[in-house]
GUPASE-439958 format. One record per atom (N, C-alpha, C): residue number from 0; atom name; z, y, x. Coordinates in nm, 4 decimals. Example, Ala and Ser with C-alpha at 12.3 -4.5 7.8 and 13.67 -1.06 7.14 Angstrom:
BEGIN
<0, 'N', <0.7800, -0.5690, 1.3190>>
<0, 'CA', <0.7800, -0.4500, 1.2300>>
<0, 'C', <0.7800, -0.3300, 1.3200>>
<1, 'N', <0.7080, -0.2250, 1.2850>>
<1, 'CA', <0.7140, -0.1060, 1.3670>>
<1, 'C', <0.7870, 0.0030, 1.2900>>
END
This chain:
BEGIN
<0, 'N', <-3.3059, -3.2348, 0.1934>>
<0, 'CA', <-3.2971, -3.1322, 0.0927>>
<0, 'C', <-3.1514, -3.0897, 0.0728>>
<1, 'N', <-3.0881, -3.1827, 0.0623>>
<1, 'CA', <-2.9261, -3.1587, 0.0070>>
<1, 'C', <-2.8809, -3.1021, 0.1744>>
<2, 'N', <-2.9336, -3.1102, 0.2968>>
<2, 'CA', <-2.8440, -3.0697, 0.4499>>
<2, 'C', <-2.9119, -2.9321, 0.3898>>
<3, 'N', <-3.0204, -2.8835, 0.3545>>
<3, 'CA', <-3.1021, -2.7152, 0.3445>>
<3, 'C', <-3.0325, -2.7051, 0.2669>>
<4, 'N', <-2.9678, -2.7170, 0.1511>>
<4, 'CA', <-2.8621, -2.6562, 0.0834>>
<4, 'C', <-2.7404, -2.6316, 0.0856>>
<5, 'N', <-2.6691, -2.7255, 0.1469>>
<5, 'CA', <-2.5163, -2.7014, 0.2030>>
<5, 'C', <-2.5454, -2.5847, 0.3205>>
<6, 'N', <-2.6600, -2.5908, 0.4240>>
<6, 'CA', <-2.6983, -2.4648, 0.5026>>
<6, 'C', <-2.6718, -2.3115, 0.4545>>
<7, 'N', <-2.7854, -2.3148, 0.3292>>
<7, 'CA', <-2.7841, -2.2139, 0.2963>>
<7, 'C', <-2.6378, -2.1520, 0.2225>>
<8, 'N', <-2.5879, -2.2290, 0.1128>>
<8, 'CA', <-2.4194, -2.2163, 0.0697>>
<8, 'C', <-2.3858, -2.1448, 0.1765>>
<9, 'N', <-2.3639, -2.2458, 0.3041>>
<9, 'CA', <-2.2504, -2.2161, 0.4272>>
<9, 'C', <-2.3148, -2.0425, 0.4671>>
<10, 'N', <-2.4334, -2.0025, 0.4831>>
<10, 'CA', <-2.5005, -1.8678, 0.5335>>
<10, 'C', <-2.4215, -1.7652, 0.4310>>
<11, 'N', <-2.4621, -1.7616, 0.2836>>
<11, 'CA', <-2.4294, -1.6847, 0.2026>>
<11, 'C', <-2.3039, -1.6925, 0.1639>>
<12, 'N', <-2.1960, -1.8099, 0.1927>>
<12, 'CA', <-2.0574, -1.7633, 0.2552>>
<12, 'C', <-2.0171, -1.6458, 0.3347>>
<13, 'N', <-2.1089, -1.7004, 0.4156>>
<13, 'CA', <-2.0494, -1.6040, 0.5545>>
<13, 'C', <-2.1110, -1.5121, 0.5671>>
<14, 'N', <-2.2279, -1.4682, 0.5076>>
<14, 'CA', <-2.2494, -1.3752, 0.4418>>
<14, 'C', <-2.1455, -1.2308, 0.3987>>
<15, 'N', <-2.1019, -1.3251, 0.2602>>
<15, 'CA', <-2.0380, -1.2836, 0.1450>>
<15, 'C', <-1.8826, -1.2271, 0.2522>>
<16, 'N', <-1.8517, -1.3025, 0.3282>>
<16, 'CA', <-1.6549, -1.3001, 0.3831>>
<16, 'C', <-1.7192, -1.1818, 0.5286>>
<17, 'N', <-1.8388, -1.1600, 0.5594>>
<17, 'CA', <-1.8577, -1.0774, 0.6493>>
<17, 'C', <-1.9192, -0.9194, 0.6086>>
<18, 'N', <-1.9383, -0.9604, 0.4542>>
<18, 'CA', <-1.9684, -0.8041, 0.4113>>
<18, 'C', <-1.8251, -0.7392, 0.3728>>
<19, 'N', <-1.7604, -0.8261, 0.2962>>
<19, 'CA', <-1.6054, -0.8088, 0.2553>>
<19, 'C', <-1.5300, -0.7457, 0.3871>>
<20, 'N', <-1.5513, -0.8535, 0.4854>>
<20, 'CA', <-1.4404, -0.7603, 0.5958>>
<20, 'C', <-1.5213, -0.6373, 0.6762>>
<21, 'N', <-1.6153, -0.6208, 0.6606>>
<21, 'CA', <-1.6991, -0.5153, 0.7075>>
<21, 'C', <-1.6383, -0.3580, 0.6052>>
<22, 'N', <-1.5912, -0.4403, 0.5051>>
<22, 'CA', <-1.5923, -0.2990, 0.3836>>
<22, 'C', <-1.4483, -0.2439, 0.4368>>
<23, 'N', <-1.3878, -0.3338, 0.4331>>
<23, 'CA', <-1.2243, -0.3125, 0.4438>>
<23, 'C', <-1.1458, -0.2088, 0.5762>>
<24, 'N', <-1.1159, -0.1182, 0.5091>>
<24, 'CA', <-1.0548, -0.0353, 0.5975>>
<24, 'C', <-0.9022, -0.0445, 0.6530>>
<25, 'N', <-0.8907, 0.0078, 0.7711>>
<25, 'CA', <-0.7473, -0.0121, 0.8010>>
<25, 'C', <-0.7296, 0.2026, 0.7848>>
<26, 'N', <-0.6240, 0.2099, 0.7087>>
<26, 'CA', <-0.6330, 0.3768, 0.6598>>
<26, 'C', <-0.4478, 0.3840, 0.6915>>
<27, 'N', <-0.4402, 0.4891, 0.7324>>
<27, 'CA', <-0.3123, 0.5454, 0.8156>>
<27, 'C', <-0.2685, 0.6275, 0.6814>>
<28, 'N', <-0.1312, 0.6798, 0.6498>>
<28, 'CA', <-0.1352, 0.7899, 0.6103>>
<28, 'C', <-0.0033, 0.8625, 0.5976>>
<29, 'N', <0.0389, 0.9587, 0.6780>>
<29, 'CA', <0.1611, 1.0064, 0.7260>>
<29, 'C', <0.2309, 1.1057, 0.6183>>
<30, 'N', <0.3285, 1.0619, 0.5593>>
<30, 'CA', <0.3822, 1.1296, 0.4338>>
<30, 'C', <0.5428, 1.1774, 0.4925>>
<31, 'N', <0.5665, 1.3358, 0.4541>>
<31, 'CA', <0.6531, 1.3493, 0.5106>>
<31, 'C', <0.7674, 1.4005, 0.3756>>
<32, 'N', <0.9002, 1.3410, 0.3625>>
<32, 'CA', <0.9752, 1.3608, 0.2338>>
<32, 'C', <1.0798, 1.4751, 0.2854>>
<33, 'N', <1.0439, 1.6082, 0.2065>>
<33, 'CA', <1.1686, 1.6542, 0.2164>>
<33, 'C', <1.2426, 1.7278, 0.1004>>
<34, 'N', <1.3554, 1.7203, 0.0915>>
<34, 'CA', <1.4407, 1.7306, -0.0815>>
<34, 'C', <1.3545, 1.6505, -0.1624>>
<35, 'N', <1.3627, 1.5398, -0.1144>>
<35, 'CA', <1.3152, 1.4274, -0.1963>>
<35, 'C', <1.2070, 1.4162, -0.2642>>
<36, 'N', <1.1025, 1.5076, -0.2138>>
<36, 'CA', <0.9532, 1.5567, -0.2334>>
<36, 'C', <0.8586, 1.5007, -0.1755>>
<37, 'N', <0.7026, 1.4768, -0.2006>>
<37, 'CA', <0.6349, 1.4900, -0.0591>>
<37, 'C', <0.6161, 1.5841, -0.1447>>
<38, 'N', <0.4190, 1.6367, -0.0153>>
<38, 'CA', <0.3367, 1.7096, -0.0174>>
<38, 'C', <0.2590, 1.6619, -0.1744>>
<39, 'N', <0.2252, 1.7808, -0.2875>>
<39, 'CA', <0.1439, 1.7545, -0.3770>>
<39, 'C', <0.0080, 1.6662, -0.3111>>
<40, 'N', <-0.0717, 1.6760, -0.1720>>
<40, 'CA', <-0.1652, 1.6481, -0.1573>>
<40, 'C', <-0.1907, 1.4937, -0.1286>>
<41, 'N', <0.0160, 1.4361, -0.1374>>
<41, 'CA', <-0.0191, 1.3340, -0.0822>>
<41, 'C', <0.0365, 1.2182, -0.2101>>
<42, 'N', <0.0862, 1.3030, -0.3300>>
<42, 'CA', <0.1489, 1.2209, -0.4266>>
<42, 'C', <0.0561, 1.1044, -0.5417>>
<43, 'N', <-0.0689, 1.1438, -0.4956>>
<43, 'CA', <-0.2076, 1.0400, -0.5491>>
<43, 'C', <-0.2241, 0.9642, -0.4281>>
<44, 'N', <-0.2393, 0.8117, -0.3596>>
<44, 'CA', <-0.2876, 0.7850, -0.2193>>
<44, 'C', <-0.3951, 0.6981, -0.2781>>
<45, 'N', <-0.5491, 0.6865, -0.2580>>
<45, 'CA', <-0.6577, 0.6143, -0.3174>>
<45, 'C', <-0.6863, 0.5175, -0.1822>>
<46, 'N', <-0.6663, 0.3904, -0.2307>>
<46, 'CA', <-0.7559, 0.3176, -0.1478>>
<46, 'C', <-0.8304, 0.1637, -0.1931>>
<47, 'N', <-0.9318, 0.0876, -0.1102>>
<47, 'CA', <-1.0129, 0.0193, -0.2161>>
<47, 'C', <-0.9335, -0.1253, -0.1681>>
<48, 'N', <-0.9613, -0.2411, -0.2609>>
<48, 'CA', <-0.8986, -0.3694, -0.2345>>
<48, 'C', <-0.9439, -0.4227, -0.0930>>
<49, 'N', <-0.8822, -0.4854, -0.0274>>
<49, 'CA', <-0.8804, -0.5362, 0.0885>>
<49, 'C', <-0.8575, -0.4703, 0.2240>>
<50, 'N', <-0.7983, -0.3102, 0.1979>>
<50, 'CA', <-0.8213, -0.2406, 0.2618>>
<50, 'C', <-0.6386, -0.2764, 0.3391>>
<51, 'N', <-0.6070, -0.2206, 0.4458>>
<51, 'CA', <-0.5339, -0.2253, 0.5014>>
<51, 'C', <-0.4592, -0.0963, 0.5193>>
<52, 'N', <-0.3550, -0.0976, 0.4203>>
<52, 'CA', <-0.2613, 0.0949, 0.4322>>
<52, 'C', <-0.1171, 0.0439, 0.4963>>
<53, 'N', <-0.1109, 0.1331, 0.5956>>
<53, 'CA', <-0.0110, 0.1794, 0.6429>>
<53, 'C', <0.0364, 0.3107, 0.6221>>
<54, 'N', <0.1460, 0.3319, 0.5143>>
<54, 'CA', <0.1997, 0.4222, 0.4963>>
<54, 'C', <0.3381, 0.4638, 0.6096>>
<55, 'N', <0.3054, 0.6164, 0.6588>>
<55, 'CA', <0.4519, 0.6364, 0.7980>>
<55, 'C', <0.5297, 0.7233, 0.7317>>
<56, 'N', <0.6604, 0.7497, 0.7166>>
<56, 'CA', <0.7166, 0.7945, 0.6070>>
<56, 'C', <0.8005, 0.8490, 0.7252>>
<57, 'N', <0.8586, 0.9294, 0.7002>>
<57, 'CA', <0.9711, 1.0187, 0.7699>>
<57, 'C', <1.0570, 1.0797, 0.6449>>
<58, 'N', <1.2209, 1.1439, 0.6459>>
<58, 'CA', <1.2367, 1.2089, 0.5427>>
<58, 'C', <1.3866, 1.2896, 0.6096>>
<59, 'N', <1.3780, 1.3849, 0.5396>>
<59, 'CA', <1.5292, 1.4968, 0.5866>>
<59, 'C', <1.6510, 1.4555, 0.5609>>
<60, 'N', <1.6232, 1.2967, 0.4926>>
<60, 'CA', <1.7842, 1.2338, 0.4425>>
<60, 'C', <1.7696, 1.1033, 0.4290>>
<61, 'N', <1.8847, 1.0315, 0.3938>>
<61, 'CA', <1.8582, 0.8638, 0.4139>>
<61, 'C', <1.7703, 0.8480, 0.3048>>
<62, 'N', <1.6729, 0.7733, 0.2820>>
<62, 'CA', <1.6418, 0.6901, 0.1111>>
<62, 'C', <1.5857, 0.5873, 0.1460>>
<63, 'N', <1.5904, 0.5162, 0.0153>>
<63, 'CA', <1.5666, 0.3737, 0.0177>>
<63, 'C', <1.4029, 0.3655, -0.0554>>
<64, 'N', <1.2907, 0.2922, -0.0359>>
<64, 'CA', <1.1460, 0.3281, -0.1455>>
<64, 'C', <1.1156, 0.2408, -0.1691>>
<65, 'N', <1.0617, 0.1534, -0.2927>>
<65, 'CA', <1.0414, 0.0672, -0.3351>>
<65, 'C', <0.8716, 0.0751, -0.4120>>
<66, 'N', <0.8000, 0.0039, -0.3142>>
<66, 'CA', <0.6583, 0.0101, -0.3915>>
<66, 'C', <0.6279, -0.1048, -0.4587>>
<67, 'N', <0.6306, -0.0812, -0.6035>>
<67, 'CA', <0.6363, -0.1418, -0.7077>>
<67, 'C', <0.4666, -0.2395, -0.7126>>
<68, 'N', <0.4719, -0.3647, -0.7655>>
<68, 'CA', <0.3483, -0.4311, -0.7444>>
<68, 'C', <0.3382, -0.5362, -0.6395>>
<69, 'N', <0.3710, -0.4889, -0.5081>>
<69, 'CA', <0.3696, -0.5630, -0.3866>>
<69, 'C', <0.5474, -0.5689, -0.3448>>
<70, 'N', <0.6060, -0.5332, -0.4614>>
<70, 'CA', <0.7929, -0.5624, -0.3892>>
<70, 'C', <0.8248, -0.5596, -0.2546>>
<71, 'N', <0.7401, -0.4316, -0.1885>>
<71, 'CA', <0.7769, -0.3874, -0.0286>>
<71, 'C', <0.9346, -0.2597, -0.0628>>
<72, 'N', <1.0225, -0.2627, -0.0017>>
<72, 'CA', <1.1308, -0.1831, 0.0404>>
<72, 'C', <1.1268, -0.1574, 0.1429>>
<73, 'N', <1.1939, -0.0199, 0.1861>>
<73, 'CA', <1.1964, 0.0641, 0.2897>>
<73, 'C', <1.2911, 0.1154, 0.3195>>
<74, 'N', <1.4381, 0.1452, 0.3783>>
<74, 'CA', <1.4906, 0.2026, 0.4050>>
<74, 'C', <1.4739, 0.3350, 0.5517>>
<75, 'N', <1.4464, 0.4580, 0.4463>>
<75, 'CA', <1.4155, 0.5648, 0.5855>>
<75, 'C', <1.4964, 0.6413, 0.6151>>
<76, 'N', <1.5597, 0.6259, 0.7475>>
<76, 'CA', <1.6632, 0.7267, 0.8076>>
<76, 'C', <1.6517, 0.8570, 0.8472>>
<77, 'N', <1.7147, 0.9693, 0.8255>>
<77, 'CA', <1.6520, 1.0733, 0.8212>>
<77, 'C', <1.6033, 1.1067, 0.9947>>
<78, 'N', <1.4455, 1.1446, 1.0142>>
<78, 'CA', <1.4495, 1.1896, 1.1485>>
<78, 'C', <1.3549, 1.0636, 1.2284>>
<79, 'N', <1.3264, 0.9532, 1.1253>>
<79, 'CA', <1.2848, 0.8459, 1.1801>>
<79, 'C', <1.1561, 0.7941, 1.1334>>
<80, 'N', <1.0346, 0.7407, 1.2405>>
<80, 'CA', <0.9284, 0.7162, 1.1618>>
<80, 'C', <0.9142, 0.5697, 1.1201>>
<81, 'N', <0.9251, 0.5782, 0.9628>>
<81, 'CA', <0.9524, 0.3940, 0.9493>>
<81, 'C', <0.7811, 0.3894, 0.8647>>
<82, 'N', <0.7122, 0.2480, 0.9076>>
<82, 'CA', <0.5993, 0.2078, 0.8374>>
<82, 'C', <0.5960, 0.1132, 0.7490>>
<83, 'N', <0.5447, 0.1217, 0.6391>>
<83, 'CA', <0.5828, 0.0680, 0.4982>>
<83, 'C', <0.3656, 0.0151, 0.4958>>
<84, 'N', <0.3466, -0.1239, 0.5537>>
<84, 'CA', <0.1921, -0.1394, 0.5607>>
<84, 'C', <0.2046, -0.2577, 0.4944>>
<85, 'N', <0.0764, -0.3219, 0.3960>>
<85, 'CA', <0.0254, -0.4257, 0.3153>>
<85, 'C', <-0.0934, -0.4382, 0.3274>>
<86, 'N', <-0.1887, -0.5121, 0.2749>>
<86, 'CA', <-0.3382, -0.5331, 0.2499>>
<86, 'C', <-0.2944, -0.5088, 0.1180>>
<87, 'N', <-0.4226, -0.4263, 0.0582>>
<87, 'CA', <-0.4337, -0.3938, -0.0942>>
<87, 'C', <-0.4960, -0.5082, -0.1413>>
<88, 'N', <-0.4324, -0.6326, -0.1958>>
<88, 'CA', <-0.5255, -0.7231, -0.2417>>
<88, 'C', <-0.5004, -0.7272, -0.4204>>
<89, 'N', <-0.4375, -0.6263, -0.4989>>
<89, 'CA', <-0.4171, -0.6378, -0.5982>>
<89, 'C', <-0.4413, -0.4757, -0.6214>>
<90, 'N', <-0.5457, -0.4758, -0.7728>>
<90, 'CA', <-0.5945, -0.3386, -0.8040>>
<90, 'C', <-0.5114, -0.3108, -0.8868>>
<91, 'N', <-0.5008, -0.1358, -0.9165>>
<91, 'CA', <-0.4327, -0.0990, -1.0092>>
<91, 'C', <-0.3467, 0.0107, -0.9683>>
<92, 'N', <-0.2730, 0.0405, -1.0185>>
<92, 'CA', <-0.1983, 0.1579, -0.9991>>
<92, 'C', <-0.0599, 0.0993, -0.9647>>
<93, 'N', <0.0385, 0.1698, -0.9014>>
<93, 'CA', <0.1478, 0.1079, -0.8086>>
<93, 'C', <0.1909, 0.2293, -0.7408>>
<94, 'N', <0.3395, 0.2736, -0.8459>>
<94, 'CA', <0.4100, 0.3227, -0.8360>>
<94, 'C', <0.5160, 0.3117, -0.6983>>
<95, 'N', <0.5455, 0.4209, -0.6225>>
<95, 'CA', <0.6533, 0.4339, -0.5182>>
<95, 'C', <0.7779, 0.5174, -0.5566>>
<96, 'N', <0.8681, 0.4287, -0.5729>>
<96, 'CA', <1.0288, 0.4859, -0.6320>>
<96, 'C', <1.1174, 0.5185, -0.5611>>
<97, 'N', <1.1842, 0.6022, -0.5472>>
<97, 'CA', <1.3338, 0.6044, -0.4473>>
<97, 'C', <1.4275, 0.5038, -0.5544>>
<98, 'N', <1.4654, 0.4411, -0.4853>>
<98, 'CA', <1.5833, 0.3841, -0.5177>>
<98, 'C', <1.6936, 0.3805, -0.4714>>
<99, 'N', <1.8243, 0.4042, -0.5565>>
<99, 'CA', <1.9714, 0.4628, -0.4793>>
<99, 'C', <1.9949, 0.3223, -0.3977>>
<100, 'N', <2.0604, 0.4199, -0.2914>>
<100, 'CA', <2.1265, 0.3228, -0.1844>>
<100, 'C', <2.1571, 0.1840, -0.2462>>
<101, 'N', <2.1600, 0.0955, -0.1795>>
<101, 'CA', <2.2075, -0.0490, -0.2000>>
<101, 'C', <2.1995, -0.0794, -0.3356>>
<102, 'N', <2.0792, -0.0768, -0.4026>>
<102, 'CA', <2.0278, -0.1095, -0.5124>>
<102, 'C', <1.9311, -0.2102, -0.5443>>
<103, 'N', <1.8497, -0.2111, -0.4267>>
<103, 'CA', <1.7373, -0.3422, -0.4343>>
<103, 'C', <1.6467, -0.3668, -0.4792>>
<104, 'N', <1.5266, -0.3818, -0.4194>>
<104, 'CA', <1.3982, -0.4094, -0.5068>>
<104, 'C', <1.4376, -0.4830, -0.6533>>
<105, 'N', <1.5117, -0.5413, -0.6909>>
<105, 'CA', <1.5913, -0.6160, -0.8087>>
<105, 'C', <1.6448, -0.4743, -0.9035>>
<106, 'N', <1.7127, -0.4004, -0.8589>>
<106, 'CA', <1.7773, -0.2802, -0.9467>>
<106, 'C', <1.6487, -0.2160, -0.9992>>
<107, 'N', <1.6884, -0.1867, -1.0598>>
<107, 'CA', <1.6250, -0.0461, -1.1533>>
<107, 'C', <1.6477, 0.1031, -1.1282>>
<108, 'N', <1.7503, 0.1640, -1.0358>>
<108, 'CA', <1.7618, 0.2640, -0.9867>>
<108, 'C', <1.6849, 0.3442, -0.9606>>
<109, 'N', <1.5736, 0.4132, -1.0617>>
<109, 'CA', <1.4978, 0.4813, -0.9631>>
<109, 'C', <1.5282, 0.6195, -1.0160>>
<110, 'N', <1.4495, 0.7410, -0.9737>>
<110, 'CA', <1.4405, 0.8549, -0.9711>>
<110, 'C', <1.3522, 0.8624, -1.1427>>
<111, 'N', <1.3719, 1.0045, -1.1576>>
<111, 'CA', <1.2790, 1.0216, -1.3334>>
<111, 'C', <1.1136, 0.9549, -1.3067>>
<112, 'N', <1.0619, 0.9956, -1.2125>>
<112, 'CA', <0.9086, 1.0407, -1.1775>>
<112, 'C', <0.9124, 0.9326, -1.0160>>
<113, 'N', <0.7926, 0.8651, -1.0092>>
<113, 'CA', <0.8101, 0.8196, -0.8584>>
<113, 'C', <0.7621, 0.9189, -0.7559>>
<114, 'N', <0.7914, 0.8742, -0.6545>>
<114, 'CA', <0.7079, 0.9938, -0.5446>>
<114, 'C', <0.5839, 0.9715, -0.5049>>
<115, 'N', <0.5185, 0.9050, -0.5140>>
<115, 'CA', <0.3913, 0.8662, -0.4797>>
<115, 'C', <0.3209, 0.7200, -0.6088>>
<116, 'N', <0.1926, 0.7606, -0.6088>>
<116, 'CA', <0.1654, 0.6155, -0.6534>>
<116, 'C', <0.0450, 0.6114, -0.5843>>
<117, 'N', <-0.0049, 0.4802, -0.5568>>
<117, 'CA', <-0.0610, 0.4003, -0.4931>>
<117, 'C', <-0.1781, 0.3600, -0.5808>>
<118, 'N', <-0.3106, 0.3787, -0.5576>>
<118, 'CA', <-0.4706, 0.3544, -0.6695>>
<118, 'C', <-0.5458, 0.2765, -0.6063>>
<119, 'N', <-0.5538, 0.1547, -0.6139>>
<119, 'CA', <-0.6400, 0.0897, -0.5600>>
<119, 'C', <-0.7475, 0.0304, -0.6364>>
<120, 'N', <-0.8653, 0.0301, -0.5605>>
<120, 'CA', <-0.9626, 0.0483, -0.6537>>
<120, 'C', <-1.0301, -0.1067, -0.5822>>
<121, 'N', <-1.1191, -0.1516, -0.7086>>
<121, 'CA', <-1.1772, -0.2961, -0.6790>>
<121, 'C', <-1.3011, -0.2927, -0.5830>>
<122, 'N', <-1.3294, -0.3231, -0.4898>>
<122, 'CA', <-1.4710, -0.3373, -0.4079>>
<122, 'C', <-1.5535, -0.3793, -0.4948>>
END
């Protein structure tokens, strides 16, 4: 009785960790900064927990980006495609800041408004 139950546990585990990675997307999304802008279409980015974003950033001048939540930094050279990627394993909203040169995920330097924020939503 108790081996048919540790069975079944172990099934609806694997179950449970094979519907999860079944859900989880790997999502691209190419943001291009120029005068320290993006595109309005791209300043909301929605994606669900466990999902896999790779953000490709290009920009017309040096900056530094700091996505707030997951303490990823970026330094992007102008002309260059740099990728800024995480697993979304924390929901919520998550702000993307320029931060002045040699300032540091640690500084506070940012711009009025961020350039992007980041919505991740719970499976």
């Amino acid at each position: 009785m108790l081996r048919l139950f540790s069975a079944n546990c172990a099934l609806a585990l694997l179950l449970i960790t094979t519907a999860t990675a079944v859900l989880a997307a790997e999502l691209t999304f190419d943001i291009k900064i120029e005068r320290g802008r993006v595109p309005d279409t791209m300043r909301r980015i929605r994606v669900n927990e466990g999902d896999v974003v790779k953000l490709r950033w290009t920009s017309d001048q040096p900056i530094v980006l700091h996505l707030h939540g997951y303490d990823i930094e970026k330094r992007i050279p102008p002309g260059v495609i740099i990728e800024l990627a995480f697993t979304a394993y924390a929901t919520g909203r998550f702000p993307i800041h320029v931060h002045a040169q040699g300032a540091g995920a640690g500084g506070n330097a940012h711009e009025d408004a961020p350039l992007a924020i980041i919505e991740v939503y719970p499976r």
